[in-house]
C-alpha positions as CSV (number, residue, x, y, z in Angstrom):
1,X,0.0,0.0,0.0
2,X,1.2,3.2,-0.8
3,X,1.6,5.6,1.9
4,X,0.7,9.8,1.6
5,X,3.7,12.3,1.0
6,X,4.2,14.1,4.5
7,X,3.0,17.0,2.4
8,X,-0.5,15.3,1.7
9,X,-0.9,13.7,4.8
10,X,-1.3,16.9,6.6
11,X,-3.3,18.2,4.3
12,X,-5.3,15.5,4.5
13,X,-5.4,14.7,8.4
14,X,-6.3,19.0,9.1
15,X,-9.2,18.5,6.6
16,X,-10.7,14.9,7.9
17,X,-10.3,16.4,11.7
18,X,-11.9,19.7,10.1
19,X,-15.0,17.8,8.8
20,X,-15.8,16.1,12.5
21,X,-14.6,19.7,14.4
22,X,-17.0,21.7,17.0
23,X,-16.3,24.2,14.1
24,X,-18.4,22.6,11.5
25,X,-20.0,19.5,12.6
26,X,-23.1,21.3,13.6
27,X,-23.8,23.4,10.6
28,X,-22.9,20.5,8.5
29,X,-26.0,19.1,7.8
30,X,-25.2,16.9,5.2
31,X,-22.7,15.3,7.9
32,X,-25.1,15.6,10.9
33,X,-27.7,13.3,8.9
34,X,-25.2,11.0,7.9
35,X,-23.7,10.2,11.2
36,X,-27.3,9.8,12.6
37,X,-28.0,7.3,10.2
38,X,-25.2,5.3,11.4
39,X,-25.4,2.8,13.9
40,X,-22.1,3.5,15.5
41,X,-21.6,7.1,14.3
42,X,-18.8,6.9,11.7
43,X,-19.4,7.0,8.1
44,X,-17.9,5.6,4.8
45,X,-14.1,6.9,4.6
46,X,-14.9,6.6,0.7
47,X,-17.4,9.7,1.2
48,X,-15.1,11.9,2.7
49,X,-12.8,11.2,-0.2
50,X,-15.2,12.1,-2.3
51,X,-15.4,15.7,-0.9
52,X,-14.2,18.4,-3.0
53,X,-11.3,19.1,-1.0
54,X,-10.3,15.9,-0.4
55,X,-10.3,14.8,-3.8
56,X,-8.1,17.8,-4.6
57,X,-5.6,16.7,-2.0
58,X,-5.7,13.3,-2.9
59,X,-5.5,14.3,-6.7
60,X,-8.4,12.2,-8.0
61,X,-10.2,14.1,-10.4
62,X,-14.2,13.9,-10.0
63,X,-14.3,10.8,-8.7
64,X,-17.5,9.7,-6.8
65,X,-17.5,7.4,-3.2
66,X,-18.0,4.2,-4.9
67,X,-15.3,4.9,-7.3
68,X,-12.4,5.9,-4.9
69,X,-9.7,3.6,-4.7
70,X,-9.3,1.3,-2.0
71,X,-5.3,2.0,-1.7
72,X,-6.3,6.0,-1.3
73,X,-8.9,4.6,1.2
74,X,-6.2,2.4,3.3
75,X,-3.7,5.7,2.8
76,X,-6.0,7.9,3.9
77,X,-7.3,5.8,6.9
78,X,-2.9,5.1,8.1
79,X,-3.0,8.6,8.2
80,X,-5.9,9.3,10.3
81,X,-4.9,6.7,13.0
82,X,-2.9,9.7,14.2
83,X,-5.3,11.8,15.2
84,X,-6.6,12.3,18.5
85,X,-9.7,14.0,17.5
86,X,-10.7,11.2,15.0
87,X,-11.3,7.2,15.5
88,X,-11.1,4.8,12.4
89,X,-12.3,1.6,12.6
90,X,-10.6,-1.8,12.6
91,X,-11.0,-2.4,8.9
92,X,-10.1,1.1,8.2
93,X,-13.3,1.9,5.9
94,X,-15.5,4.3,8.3
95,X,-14.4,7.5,10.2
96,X,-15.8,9.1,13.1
97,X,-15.3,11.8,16.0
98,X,-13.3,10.5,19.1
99,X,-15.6,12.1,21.4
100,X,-19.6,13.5,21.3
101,X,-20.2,16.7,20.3
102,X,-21.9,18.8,23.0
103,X,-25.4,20.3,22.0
104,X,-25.3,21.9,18.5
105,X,-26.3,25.6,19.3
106,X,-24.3,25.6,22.3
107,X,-21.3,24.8,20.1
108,X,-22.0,27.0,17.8
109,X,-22.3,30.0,20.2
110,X,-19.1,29.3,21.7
111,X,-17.1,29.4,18.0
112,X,-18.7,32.0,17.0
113,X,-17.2,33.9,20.4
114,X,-13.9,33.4,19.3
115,X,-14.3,33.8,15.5
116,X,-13.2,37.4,13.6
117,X,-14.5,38.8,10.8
118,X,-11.6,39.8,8.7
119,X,-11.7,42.5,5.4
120,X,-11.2,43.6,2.4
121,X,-9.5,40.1,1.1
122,X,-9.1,39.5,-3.2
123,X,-11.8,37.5,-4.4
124,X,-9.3,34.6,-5.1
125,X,-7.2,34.4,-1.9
126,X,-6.4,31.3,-0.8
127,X,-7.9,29.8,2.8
128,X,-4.4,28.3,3.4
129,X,-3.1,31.9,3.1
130,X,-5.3,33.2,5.6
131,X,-4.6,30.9,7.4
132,X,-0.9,31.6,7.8
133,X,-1.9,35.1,8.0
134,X,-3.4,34.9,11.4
135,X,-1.5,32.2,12.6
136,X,1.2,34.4,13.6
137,X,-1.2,36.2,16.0
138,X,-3.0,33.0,17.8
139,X,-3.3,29.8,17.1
140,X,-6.7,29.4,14.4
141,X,-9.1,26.5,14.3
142,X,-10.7,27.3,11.3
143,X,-10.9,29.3,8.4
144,X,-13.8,30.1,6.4
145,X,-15.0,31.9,3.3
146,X,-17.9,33.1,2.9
147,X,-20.1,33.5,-0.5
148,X,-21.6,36.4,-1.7
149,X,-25.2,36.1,-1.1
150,X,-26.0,37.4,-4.9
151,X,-23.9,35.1,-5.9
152,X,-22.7,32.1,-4.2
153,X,-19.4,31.0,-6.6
154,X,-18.2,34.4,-5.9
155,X,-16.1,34.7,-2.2
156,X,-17.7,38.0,-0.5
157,X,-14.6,39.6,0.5
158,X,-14.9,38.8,4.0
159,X,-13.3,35.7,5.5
160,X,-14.0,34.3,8.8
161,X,-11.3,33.2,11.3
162,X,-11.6,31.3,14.5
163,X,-9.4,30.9,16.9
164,X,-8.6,28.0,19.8
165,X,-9.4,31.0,22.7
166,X,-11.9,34.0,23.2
167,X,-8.8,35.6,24.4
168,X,-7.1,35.2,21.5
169,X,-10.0,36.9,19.2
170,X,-10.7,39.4,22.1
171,X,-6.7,40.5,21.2
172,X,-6.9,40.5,17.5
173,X,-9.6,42.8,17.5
174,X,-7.9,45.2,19.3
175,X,-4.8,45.0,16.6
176,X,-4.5,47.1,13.5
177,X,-3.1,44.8,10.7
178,X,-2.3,45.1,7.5
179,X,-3.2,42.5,4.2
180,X,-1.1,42.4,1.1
181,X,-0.6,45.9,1.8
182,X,-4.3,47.0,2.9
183,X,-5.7,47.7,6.4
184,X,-8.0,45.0,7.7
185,X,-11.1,45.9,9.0
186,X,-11.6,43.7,12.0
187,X,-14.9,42.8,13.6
188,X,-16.5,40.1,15.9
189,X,-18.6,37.4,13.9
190,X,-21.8,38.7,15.2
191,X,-21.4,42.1,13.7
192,X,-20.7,40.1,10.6
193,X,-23.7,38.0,10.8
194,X,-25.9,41.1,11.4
195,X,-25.1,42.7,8.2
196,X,-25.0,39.7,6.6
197,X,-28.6,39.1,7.2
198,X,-29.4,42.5,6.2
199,X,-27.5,41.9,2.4
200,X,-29.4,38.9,2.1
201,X,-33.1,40.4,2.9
202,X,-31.9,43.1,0.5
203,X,-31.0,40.4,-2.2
204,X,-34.1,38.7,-1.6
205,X,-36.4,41.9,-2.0
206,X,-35.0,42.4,-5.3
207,X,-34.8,38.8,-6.7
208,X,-37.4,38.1,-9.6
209,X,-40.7,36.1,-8.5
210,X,-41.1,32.9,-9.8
211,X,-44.0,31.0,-10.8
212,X,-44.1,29.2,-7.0
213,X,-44.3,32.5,-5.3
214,X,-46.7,34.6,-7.3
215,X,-50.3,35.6,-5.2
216,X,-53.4,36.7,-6.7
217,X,-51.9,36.6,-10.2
218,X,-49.8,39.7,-9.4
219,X,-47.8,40.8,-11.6
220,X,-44.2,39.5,-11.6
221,X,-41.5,41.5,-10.6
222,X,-39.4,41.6,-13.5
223,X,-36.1,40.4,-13.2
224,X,-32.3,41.9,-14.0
225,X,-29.1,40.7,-13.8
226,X,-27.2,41.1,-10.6
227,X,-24.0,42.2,-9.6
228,X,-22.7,43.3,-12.9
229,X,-22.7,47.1,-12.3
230,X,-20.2,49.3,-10.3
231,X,-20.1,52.6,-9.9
232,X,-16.3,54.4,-10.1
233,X,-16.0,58.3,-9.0
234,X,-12.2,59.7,-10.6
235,X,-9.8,62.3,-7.9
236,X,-6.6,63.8,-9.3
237,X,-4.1,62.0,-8.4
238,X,-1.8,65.2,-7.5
239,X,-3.6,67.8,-4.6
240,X,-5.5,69.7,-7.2
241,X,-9.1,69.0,-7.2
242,X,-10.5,66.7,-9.9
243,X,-12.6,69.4,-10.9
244,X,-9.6,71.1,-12.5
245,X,-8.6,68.7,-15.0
246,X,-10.9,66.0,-16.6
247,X,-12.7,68.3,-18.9
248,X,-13.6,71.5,-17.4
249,X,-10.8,73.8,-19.8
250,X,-12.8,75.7,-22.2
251,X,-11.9,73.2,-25.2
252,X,-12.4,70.3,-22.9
253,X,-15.9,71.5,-22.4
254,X,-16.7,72.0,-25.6
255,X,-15.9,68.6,-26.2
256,X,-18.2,67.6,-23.4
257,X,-21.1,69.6,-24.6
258,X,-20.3,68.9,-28.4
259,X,-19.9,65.4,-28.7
260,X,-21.3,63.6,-25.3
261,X,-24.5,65.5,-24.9
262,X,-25.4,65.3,-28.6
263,X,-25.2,61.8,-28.3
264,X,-27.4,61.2,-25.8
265,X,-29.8,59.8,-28.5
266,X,-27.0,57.9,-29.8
267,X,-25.9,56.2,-26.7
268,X,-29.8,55.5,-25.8
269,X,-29.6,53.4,-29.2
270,X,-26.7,51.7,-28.0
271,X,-28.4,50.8,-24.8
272,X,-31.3,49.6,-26.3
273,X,-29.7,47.6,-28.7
274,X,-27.3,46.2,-26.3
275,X,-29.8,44.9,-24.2
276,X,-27.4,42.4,-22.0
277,X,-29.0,39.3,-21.9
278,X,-32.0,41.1,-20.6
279,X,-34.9,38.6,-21.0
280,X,-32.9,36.5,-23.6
281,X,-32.6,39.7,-25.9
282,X,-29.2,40.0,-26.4
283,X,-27.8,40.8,-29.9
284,X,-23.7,40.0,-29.8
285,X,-21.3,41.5,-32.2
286,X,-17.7,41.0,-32.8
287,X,-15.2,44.1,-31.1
288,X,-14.4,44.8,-35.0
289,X,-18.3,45.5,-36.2
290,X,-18.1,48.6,-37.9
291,X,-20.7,50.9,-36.2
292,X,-23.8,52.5,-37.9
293,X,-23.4,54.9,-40.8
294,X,-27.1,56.3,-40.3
295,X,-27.0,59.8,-38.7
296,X,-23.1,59.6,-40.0
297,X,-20.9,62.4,-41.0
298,X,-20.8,64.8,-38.4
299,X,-21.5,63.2,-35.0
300,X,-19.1,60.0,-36.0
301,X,-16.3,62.0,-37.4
302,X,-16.1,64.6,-34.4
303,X,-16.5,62.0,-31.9
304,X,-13.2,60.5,-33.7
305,X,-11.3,63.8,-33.6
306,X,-12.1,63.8,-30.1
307,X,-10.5,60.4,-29.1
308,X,-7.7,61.9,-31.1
309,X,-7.2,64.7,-29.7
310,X,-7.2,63.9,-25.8
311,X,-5.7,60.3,-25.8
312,X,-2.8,61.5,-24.9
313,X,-3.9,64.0,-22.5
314,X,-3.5,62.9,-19.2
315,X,-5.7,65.4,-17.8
316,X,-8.5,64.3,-19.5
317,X,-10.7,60.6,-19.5
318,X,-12.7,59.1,-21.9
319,X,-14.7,56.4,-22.5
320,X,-12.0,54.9,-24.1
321,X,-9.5,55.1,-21.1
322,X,-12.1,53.6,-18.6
323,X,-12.7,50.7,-21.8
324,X,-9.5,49.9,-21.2
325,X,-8.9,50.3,-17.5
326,X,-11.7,47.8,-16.6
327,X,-11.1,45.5,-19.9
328,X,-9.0,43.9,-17.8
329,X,-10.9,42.4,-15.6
330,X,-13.2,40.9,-17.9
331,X,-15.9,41.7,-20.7
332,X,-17.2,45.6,-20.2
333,X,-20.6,45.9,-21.9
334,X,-21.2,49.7,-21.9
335,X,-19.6,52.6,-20.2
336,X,-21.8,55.1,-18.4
337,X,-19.7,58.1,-18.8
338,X,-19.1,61.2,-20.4
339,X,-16.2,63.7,-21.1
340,X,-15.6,66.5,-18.0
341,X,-17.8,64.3,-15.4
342,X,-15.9,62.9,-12.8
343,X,-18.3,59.4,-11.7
344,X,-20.2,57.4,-14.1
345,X,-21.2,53.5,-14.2
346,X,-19.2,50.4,-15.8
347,X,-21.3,47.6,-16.9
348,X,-19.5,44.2,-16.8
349,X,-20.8,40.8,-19.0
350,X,-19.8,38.8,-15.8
351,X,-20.8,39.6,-11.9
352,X,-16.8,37.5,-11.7
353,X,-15.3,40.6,-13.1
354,X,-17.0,43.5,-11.3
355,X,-15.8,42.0,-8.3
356,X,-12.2,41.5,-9.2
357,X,-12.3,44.9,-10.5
358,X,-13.9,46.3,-7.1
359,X,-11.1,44.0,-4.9
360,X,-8.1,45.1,-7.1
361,X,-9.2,48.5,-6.8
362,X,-9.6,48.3,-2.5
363,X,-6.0,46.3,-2.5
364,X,-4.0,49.1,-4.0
365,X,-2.4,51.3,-1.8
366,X,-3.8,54.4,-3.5
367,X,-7.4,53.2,-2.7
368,X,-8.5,52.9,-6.3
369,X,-7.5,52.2,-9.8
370,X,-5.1,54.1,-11.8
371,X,-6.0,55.9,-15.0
372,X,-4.2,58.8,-16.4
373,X,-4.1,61.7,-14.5
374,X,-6.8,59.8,-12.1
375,X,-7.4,57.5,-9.4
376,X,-11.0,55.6,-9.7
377,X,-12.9,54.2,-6.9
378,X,-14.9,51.6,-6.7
379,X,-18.4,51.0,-5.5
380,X,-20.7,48.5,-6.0
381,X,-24.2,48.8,-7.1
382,X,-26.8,46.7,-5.7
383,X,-30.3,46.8,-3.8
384,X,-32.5,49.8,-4.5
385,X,-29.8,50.8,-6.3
386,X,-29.3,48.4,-8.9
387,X,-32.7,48.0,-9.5
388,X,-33.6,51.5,-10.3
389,X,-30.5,51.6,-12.7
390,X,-32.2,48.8,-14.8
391,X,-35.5,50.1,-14.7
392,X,-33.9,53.5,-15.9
393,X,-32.6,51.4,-18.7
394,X,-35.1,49.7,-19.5
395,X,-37.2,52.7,-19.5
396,X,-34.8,54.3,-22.1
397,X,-35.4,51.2,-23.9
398,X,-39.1,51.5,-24.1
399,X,-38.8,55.4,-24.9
400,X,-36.9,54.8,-28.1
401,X,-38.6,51.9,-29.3
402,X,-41.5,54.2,-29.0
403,X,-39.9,57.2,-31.1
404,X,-38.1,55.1,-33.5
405,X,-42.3,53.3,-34.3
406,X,-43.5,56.7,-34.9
407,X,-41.5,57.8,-37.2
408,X,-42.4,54.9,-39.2
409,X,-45.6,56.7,-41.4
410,X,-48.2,53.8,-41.7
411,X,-46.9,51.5,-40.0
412,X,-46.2,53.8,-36.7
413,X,-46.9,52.9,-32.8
414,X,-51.3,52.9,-33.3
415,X,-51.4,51.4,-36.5
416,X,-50.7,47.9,-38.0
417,X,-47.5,47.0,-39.4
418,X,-44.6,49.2,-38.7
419,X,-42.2,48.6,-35.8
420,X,-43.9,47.0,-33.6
421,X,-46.1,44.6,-35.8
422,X,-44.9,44.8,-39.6
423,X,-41.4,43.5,-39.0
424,X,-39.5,40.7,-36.7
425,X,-36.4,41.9,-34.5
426,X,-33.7,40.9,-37.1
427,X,-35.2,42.0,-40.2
428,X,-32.6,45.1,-41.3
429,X,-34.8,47.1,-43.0
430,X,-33.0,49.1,-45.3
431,X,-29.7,47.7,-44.4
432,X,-29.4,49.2,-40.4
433,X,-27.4,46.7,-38.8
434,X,-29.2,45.3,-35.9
435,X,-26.2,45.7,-33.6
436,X,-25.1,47.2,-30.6
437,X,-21.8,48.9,-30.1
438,X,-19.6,48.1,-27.0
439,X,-19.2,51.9,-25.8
């Protein structure tokens, strides 16, 4: 039989004796039922292999219980032997707790005594990490990281440390420490949970009714993607006041006024043509579609002079600069901004990439990201919020479908035909694409 690296075992016997631990027993319910079930209250060693973690450690792949090997079984079981929280049993195919665990909630209450709330941590940092982190201040049980509650393959920033002693906790909370170069903002578990319970009646205000909650054939709230929008104010980077650079020179202005707010109409089409996977809608083009020529000329040529003119001023951002800024972080869908403002809205494909943009922005020591002249912070839009930003959008939506029907002659908003009834959603009509641009 082939025995576990050193490096393996202790992965291994910290996670086993993490499974069975006053720490998460009792909120494991999965585990709770399954060790009820038992006769003598240890369960298949197989299953724990199975566990996500496990399998990682034990490198084997996506392998179910019945299909774990019996010499990572025996390994695994050699290793555990060792423990003097665990007991294996004499055939080495079940595991169990050495001792009975004490009530649940009273268990609970006391972990959550010693337990600290830890952020602003990068949406992919690493438990192990943590870990290590606090280890140097008191010896930690546990680790955990929490989802967000919007979405639950997305780590909420926040990570949740216990440690052996009260007193420990009691100390760290009283400590001012610093993160990959940010300052932690430390608070007991309960806070946490407080606020956390708060997010998530929020979350669940705002969530779109389905067909097993609708009364009295109400109307269903109409739903909107979440967590895709943040909001981003710019400061100068230097002491001046951001007012004083991005746009507010007399040719900057002009540029503002010229080109921005005569496109309002323009960027409404782009919104509505955009539509972000709003109720299936979505219409994708390639980065290289060539926009529309209609209303050409003028508005497309000065818009170009524009970009030409201030890319390389560093006192002045546009769209373009953000496009880039937050391209890195994933797919941007639109940019809510214009010339000589100094806050506007970025719209990501992917809730994934607002938050790494949000976390990368909190973890640099300038509190924000750089761009030009111009530090951009970060907030995230959510709640009331968010949902009045897509009913805004959606409004816009509505308002130019209605303009662009009647203009149509015939075939306008109140008669047949025309927009509305004469022609389907991807019939060009006169050879407009049916596109949307990215910004």
């Amino acid at each position: 039989m082939a025995s576990l690296s050193e490096e393996t075992a202790k992965k291994v016997l910290r996670q086993v004796e993490f499974y069975f631990s006053d720490s998460n027993l009792p909120r494991d319910d999965f585990l709770k039922k399954s060790i009820s079930e038992s006769e003598d209250g240890m369960i298949s060693l197989a299953l724990i292999c199975s566990f996500s973690r496990m399998r990682g450690h034990l490198s084997l792949g996506d392998l179910k219980a019945d299909a774990i090997p019996e010499d990572s079984v025996k390994a695994v079981a050699e290793t555990l032997r060792k423990s003097t929280t665990l007991k294996i049993s004499e055939d080495g195919q079940k595991v169990g707790r050495a001792t009975e665990i004490l009530k649940p909630e009273e268990v609970i209450e006391q972990v959550d005594i010693r337990t600290v709330a830890a952020a602003p941590l990068e949406f992919d940092v690493k438990l192990e990490d943590v870990e290590t982190f606090f280890g140097q201040f008191g010896k930690v049980n546990s680790v955990r990281l929490p989802r967000h509650v919007a979405d639950k393959k997305l780590f909420c920033g926040t990570a949740l440390v216990e440690f052996s002693t009260e007193e420990d906790a009691n100390k760290i909370l009283k400590e001012t420490l610093n993160y990959e170069g940010v300052q932690l903002e430390l608070k007991p578990k309960k806070e946490f949970d407080t606020e956390r319970a708060k997010e998530t009646e929020e979350y669940e205000k705002t969530r779109p009714l389905t067909n097993s909650n609708r009364k009295n054939n109400a109307k269903p709230e109409a739903g909107y993607p979440k967590g895709l929008i943040v909001a981003f104010k710019l400061r100068s980077s230097s002491e001046k006041d951001s007012a004083e650079h991005n746009g507010t020179p007399e040719d900057t202005k002009k540029v503002a006024g010229d080109v921005n707010t005569e496109d309002a109409e323009k960027d409404n089409k782009e919104n509505v043509d955009e539509k972000n996977s709003l109720d299936g809608e979505e219409k994708k083009t390639e980065d290289g579609e060539k926009p529309s020529e209609e209303g050409k000329g003028g508005e497309k040529e000065e818009r170009l002079n524009a970009v030409e003119t201030y890319k390389d001023n560093m006192d002045v951002v546009m769209r373009e600069d953000l496009k880039t800024l937050f391209g890195k972080f994933g797919t941007v869908k639109y940019i809510d901004f214009k010339i000589g403002e100094e806050s506007g809205f970025v719209r990501f494909e992917e809730p994934e990439a607002a938050h790494k943009a949000r976390a990368a922005a909190v973890l640099t020591e300038l509190g924000g990201l750089v761009v030009k002249n111009f530090i951009a912070t970060l907030e995230p839009v959510s709640g009331e919020a968010e949902k009045e930003y897509w009913k805004n959008f959606r409004g816009s939506q509505e308002k130019f479908r209605e303009s662009k029907g009647g203009h149509r002659g015939r075939g306008g908003k109140h008669h047949r035909g025309g927009y509305k009834h004469g022609r389907s959603r991807d019939d060009n009509d006169g050879g407009r694409p049916n596109k949307h641009r990215k910004f």
